[in-house]
Each structure stands twice: as C-alpha cells, then as structure tokens.
C-alpha positions as CSV (number, residue, x, y, z in Angstrom):
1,X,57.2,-1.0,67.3
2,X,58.8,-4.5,68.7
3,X,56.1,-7.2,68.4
4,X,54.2,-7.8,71.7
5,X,53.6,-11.4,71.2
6,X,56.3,-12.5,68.6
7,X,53.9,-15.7,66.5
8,X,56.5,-14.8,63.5
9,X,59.7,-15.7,64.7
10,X,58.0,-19.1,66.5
11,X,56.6,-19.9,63.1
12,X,60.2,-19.4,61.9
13,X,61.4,-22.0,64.4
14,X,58.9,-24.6,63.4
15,X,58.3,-23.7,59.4
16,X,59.5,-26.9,58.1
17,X,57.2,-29.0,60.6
18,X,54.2,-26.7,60.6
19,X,54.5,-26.9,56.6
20,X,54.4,-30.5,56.3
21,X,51.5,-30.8,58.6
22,X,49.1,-28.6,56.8
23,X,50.5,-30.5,54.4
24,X,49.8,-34.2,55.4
25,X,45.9,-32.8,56.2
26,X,45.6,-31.6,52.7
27,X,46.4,-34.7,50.9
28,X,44.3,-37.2,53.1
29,X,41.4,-34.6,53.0
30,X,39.7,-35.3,56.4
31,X,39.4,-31.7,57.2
32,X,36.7,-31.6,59.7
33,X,37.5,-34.4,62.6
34,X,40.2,-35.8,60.9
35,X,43.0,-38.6,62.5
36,X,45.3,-35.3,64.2
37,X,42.4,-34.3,66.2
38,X,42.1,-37.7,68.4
39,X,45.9,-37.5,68.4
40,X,46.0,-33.7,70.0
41,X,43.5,-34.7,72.3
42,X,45.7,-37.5,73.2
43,X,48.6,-35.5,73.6
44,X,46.9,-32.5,75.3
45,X,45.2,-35.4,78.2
46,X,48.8,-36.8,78.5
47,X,50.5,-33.0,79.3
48,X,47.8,-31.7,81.6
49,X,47.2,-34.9,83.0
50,X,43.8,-35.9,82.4
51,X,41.6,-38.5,81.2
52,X,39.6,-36.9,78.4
53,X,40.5,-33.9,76.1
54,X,37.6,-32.5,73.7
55,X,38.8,-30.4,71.3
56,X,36.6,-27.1,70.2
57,X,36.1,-24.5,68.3
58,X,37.3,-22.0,70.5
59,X,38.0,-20.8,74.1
60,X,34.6,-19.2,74.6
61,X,32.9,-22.6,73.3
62,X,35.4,-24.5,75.5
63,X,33.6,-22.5,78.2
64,X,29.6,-22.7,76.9
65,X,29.9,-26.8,76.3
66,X,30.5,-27.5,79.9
67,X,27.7,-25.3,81.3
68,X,25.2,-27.0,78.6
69,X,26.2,-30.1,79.4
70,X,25.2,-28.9,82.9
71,X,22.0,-28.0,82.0
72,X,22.4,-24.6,82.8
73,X,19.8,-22.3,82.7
74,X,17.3,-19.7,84.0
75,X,17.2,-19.5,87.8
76,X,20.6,-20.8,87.9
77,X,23.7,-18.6,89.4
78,X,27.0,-18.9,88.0
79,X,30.0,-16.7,90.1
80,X,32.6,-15.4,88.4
81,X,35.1,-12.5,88.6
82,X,34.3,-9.6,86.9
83,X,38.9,-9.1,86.3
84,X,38.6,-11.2,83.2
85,X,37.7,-11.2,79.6
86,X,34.3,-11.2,78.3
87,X,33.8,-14.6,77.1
88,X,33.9,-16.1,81.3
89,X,31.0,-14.0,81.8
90,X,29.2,-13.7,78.5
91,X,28.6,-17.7,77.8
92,X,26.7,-17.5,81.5
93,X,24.2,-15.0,80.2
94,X,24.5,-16.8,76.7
95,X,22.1,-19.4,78.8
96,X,19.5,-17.2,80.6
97,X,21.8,-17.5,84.0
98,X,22.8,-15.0,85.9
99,X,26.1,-14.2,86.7
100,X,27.0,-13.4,90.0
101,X,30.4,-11.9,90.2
102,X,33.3,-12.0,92.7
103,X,36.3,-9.6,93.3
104,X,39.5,-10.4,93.2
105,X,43.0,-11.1,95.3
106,X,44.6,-8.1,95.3
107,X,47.8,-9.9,94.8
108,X,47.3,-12.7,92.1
109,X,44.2,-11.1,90.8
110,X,42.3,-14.2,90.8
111,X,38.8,-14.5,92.3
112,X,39.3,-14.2,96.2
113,X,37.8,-17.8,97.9
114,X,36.3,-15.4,101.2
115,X,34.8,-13.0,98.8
116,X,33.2,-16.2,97.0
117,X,31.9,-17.2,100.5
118,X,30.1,-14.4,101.3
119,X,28.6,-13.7,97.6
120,X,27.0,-17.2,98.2
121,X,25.8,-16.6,101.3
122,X,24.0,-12.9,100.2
123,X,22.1,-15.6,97.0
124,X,21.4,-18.1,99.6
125,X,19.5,-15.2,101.9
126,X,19.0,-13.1,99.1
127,X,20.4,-10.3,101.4
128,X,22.5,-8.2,98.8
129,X,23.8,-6.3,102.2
130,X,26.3,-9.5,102.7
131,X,27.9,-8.7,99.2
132,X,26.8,-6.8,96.4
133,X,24.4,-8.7,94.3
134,X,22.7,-8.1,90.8
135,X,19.5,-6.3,91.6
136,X,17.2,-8.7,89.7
137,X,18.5,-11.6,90.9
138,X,15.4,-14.5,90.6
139,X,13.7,-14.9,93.7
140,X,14.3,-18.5,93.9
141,X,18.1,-18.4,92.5
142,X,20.3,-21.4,92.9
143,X,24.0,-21.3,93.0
144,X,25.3,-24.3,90.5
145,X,28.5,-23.0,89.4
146,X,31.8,-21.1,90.3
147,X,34.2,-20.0,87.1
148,X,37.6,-19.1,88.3
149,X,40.1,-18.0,85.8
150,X,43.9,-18.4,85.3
151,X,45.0,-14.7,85.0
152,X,47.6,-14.6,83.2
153,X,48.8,-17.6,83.1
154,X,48.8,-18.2,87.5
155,X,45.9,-21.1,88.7
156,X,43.7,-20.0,91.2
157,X,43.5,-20.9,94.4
158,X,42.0,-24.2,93.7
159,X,42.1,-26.5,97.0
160,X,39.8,-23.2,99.1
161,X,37.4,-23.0,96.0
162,X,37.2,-26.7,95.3
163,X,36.7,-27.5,99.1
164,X,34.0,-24.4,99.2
165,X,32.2,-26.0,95.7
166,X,32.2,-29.3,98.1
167,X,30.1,-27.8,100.6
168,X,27.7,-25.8,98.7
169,X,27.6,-28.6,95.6
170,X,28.9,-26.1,93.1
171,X,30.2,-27.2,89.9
172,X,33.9,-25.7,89.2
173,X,34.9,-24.7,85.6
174,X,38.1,-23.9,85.3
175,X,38.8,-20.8,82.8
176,X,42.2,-21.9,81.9
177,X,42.8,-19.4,79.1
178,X,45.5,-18.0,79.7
179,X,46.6,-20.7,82.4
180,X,47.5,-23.5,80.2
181,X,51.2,-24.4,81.3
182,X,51.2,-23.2,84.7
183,X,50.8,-25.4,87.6
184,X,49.3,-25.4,91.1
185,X,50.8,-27.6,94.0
186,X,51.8,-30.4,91.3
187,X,48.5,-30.2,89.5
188,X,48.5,-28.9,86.0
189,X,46.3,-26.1,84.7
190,X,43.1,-27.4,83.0
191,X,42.9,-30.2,84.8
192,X,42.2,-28.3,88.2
193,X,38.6,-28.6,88.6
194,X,35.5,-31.0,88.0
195,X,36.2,-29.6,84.4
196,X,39.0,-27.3,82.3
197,X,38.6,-24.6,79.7
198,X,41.2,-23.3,77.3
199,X,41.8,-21.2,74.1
200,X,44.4,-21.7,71.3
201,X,43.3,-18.5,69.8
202,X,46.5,-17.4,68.5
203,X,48.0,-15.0,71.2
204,X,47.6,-17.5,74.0
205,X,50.9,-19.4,75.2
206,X,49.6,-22.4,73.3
207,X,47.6,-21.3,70.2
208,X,46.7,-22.2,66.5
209,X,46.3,-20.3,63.5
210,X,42.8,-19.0,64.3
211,X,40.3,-19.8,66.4
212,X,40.4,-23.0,68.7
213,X,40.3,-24.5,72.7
214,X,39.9,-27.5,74.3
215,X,38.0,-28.7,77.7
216,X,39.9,-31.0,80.1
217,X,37.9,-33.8,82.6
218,X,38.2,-37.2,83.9
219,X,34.3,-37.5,84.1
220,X,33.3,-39.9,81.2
221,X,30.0,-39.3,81.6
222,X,30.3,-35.2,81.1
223,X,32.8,-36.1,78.4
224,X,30.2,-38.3,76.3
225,X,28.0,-35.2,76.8
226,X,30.7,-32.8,75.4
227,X,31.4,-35.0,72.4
228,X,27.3,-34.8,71.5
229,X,26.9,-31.5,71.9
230,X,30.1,-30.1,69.7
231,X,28.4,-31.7,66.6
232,X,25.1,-30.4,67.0
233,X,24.0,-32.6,69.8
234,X,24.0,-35.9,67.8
235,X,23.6,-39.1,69.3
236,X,24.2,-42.1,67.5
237,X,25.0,-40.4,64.5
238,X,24.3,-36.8,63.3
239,X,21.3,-37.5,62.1
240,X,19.8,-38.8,65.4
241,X,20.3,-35.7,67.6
242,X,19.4,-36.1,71.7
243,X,19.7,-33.1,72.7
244,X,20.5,-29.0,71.4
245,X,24.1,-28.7,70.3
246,X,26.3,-26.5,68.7
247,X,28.4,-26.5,65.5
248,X,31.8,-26.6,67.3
249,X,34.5,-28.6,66.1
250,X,38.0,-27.7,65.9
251,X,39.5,-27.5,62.3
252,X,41.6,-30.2,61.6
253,X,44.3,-27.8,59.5
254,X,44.6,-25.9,63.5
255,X,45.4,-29.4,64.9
256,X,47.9,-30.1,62.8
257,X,49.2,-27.0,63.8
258,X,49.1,-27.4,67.5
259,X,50.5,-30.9,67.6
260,X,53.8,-29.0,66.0
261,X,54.0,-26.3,68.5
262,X,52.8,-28.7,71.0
263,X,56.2,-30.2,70.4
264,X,58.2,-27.1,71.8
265,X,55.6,-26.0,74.2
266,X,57.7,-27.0,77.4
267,X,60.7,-25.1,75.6
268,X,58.7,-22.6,75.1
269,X,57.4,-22.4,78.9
270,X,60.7,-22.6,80.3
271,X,61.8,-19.5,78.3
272,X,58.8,-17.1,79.7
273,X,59.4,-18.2,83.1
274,X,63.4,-17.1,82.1
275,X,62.0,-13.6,81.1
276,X,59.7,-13.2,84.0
277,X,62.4,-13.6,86.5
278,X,64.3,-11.2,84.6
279,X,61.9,-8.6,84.2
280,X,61.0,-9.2,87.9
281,X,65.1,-9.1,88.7
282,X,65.9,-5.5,86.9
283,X,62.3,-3.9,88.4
284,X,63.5,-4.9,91.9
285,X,65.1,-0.9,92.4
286,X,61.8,0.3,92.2
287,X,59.2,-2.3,93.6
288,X,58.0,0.5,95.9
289,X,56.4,2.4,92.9
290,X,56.0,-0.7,90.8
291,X,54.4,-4.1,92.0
292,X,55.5,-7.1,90.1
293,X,53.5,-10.1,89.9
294,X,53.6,-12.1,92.4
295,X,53.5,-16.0,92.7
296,X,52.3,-17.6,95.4
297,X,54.9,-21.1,96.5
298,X,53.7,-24.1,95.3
299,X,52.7,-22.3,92.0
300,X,54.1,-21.6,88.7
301,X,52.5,-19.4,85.7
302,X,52.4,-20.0,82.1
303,X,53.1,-16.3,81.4
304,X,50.5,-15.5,79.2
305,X,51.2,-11.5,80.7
306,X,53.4,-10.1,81.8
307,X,51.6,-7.6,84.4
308,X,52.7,-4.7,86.4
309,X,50.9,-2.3,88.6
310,X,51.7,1.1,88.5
311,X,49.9,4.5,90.2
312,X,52.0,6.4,87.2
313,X,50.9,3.6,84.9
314,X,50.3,6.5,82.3
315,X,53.7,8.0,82.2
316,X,55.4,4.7,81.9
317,X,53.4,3.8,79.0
318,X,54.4,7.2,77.6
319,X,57.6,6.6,77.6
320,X,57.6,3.1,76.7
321,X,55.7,4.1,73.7
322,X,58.2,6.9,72.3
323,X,61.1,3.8,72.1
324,X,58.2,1.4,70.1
325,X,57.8,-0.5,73.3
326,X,54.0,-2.1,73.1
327,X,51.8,-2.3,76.3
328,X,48.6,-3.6,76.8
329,X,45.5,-3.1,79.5
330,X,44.4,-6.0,81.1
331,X,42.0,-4.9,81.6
332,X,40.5,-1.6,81.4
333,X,37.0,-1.5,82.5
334,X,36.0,-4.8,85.2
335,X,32.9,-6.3,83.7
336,X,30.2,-5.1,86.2
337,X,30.3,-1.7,84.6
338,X,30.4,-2.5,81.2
339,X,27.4,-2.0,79.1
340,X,26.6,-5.7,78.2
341,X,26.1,-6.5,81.9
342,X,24.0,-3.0,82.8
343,X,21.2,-5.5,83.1
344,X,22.6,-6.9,86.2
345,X,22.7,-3.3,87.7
346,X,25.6,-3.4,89.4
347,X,27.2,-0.4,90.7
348,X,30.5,1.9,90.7
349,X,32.2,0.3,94.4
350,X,30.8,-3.1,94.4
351,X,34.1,-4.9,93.5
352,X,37.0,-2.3,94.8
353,X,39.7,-4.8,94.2
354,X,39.2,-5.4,90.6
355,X,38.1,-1.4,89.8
356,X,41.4,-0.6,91.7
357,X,43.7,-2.7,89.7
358,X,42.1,-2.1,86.7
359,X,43.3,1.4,86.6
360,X,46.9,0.8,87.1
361,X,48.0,-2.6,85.4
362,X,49.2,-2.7,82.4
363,X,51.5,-5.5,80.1
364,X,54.8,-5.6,79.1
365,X,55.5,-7.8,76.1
366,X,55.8,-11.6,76.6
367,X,56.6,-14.4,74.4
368,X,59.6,-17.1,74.2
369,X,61.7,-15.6,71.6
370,X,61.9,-11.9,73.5
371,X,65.6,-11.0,73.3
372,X,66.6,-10.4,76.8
373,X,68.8,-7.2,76.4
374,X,65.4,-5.7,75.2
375,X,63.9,-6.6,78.4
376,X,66.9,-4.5,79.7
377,X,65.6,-1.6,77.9
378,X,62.7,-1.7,78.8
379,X,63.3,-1.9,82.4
380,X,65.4,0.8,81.7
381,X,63.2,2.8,80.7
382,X,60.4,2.3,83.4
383,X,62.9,3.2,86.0
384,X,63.7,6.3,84.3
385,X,59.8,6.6,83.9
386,X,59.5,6.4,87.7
387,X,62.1,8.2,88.6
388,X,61.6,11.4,86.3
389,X,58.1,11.6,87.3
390,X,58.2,11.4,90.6
C-alpha cells in the first residue's frame, strides 16, 4: 500500500533541520516551556494573523481551554455539528454542558448557519418541534457557544455564524483542525472567530511528532486566562493557583519540530492545492456519479482531505484497494448516534445531511509529496470503478 499521508518523505526533506533542532533543545535542556515555544507562538500569530498564540498539548485541549476559560458549565448549551471528530463534541460534555448539535451544508459539509438558527430558537422555546433537540435538555438551558469546524481543511461560513453569535451573544470557537492553512474572504483559518483551535497531531497539514495544538485570539484578557489555565491554573507562579487548570503544555522537543516544518508549510500548501485541482480535473468525466469537493469563491482549503462522495462508494474502495490504494471514512457514523452521546437521546433522522453524507464519502490520499502520475491512477481507476459497476 502507497502511504495515505506521506510524514516520511517530508521528514526526508527537512532531516538535516529537524535533526539539529531536537538537537539545540537537548543541549540547553529547557524541555518543558523552553525559548522555541514563545518563538512558535510568535511565528504561528504572525501566519494566521493574530495577536496571541498559546501553545497546547493537543487539539482536543486547544478546544477544552477556551470553553474553561468561558466558564463553561452545567446549564450551558454549546452547538456543534455532529460531521466531525469526537474531540469538538466530547470536550462540551467533558464540562457538564450539553451539546446541541447542528447538520451540515450539504455541499462544504460544514455546519449550516439556517440550521443553527433554528436549533437556537427550539433551546430558546424549548420546543424540540423547531429542530431536533436532546431530550434532557435543562429546563433553564442557555445557549453560550457555537463550535464550527474546518472540514477538511475549508473555513466555515464565518461572516452568517459570526453575525448570528452577534445577535444571540454566542461565543464562537473556531475548530480549526484540520483548517489550518485555508482561508476565508482574506482571513486566515484560526483566527476566524472570537477564538481558534488547532491540532499538530501528526496527520494534520501542520503537525509535530506527537501530540500538540494551539489556540489563536486577539483578546488579551482570554489569553491571560489560557496561559493560567495550561499550567494547572497558576497565577503568579505555580504555586499560587487562581483557578482549576490543566497540565497542558506543549513539549518543547514538538516545537522545535514545528518551527522546521513551519518553514515549508506555505510550500507545502501550495502543493495540496496542486493535487486537489488535479484530482478534481481527471474526476471531471464522471462528476455525475462522483461529487468532488466543492469550494465556495472567496475561499481556499488547507487540504487536510481529500473527500469524494460516491453512491458506489463501496466498489470504488474495492477496487482502489486491490492496486494498494488507501481510503479513508470521514466519517462513518455522525456523532448523534454514537454510543458516547446516547445520553442526549438523539434519534436515527434528526440530522439527514450529515447521516446522508456519511454513508457515501470517503478519502483519497493527500499530502505534498503525492507523485502526481499516481493521482492519475487513481483516477483511473475510480472511473473504471464507475463505469464497470454501473
């Protein structure tokens, strides 16, 4: 099988560099908030274009800090969609909220700004007939938050959701994952709403060695709160703790290792975006039986996926599979009907977007260093795919 993501040829690329950075952090020591992690935060508010940068432990706690720092809590709602990974949802009930969840744009598969409207209307009157609602939903629920996430690699629609948390004062997280890279009318990803998450678990277009992520946010007062609460909620010192916290630093060894890749990370953008338009260029013969992804003007993707969606999804992964092609499902089960959210008692139907996609997309490989005659075979062989099946 061809890699799916390729991390050893990119480490090939950048050995030397990567090498002598692990390097430098081993002779000076400083291994837990040493001098490269104010520098990648530096680097990381300059490229996204923001004024603060905190550096984490990983995506999921990139997502948790900001809703702490919130305050978060029971009797709070937090909307979501439920087209996403586990971690958007899972830090929500981490802190005895309750996730509301919202489908999805057919097209970009991002949560759908009119669906959003009307799931905060059905909390407001607490009239689950508007939109489908969790069935224990507290009496007295109040909306505080909306989580939108950068599916694969495209920005949400960010000016409807940001002008909708205007009028209901909702708090927007941006779940920018996967969407670290792409853009939305100018803007860069993670710096599109009142605050930014992001992963560098190893996969992601920009990732590290292990676990790591970052939040994004010009707020100094949210960012002084974010800076207490990754070292256990400390105050002056970490000794003198004002609030609770969590132990979630980024390793210094993984910054080191993202200022190198950092380096090459436009490079590396420019390349997926290459390789999307040709995947998207030799599919074009049979768009009628396979939809591409589409990108709305005034966008651009970091190409985290590589997405199609496919009725004979199963016979193209078939065949792609007998010539050691990889594919992945992105996902396979929406999170409303998965067991850790059964609580909520959501039902079969309530999101018919996201249960609809979910059985037909699936991932082609992505990453900078895919040769581009293989994405001629493998377009190849989903026409053939299409064509003998049909």
């Amino acid at each position: 099988m061809i890699p799916f993501i390729d991390l050893k040829t990119q480490f090939k690329h950048l050995e030397k560099e990567i090498q002598a950075a692990i390097n430098g952090v081993l002779e000076h020591g400083k291994f837990i908030l040493g001098p490269e992690i104010k520098e990648l935060e530096e680097r990381l508010a300059d490229f996204a274009e923001v004024k603060h940068v905190i550096s984490c432990a990983s995506g999921t706690d990139a997502l948790l800090m900001p809703l702490m720092a919130q305050n978060i809590g029971p009797g709070d709602i937090v909307f979501t969609t439920p087209f996403t990974f586990i971690a958007t949802a899972e830090v929500i009930s981490l802190l005895g909220a309750t996730p509301v969840f919202v489908d999805i744009d057919p097209s970009t598969f991002n949560i759908d700004p009119d669906k959003l409207k009307l799931a905060i209307e059905a909390v407001k009157k607490q009239d689950s007939t508007l939109y489908p609602l969790p069935k224990n939903i507290p009496a007295a629920a109040i909306p505080k938050v909306v989580i939108p996430v950068d599916l694969f690699g495209l920005p949400a629609d960010y000016d409807s959701l940001l002008e909708i948390a205007r009028q209901e004062n909702l708090f927007v997280l941006e779940d920018a994952a996967q969407g670290f890279g792409g853009t939305y009318k100018g803007r860069k990803a993670g710096g599109l709403g009142h605050a930014g998450a992001t992963s560098f678990f190893p996969a992601k277009p920009l990732g590290c060695y292990g676990d790591g992520g970052a939040i994004f946010t010009n707020d100094d007062d949210l960012r002084d709160k974010l800076l207490s609460i990754r070292v256990h909620g400390q105050g002056k010192d970490k000794y003198n703790n004002i609030r609770t916290g969590l132990n979630a630093r980024l390793d210094t060894l993984q910054a080191a290792i993202l200022l190198q890749k950092l380096k090459i990370f436009p490079t590396e953008l420019a390349a997926r975006q290459k390789l999307s338009e040709k995947y998207t260029n030799e599919l074009a013969d049979v768009q009628q039986e396979v939809t591409v992804p589409i990108i709305p003007t005034g966008y651009s993707s970091a190409w985290a996926q590589y997405s199609l969606v496919a009725v004979k999804r199963q016979a193209i992964i078939k065949e792609l599979t007998k010539e050691g092609i990889p594919t992945a499902i992105y996902y396979p089960l929406p999170l409303h009907l998965q067991a850790a959210f059964s609580y909520l008692q959501y039902s079969t139907g309530d999101f018919p977007m996201a249960e609809s996609v979910s059985l037909k997309i699936f991932s082609l490989p992505m990453h900078p260093y895919l040769e581009h005659k293989l994405v001629d075979k493998i377009a190849a062989i989903i026409r053939q795919a299409v064509q003998t099946d049909s």
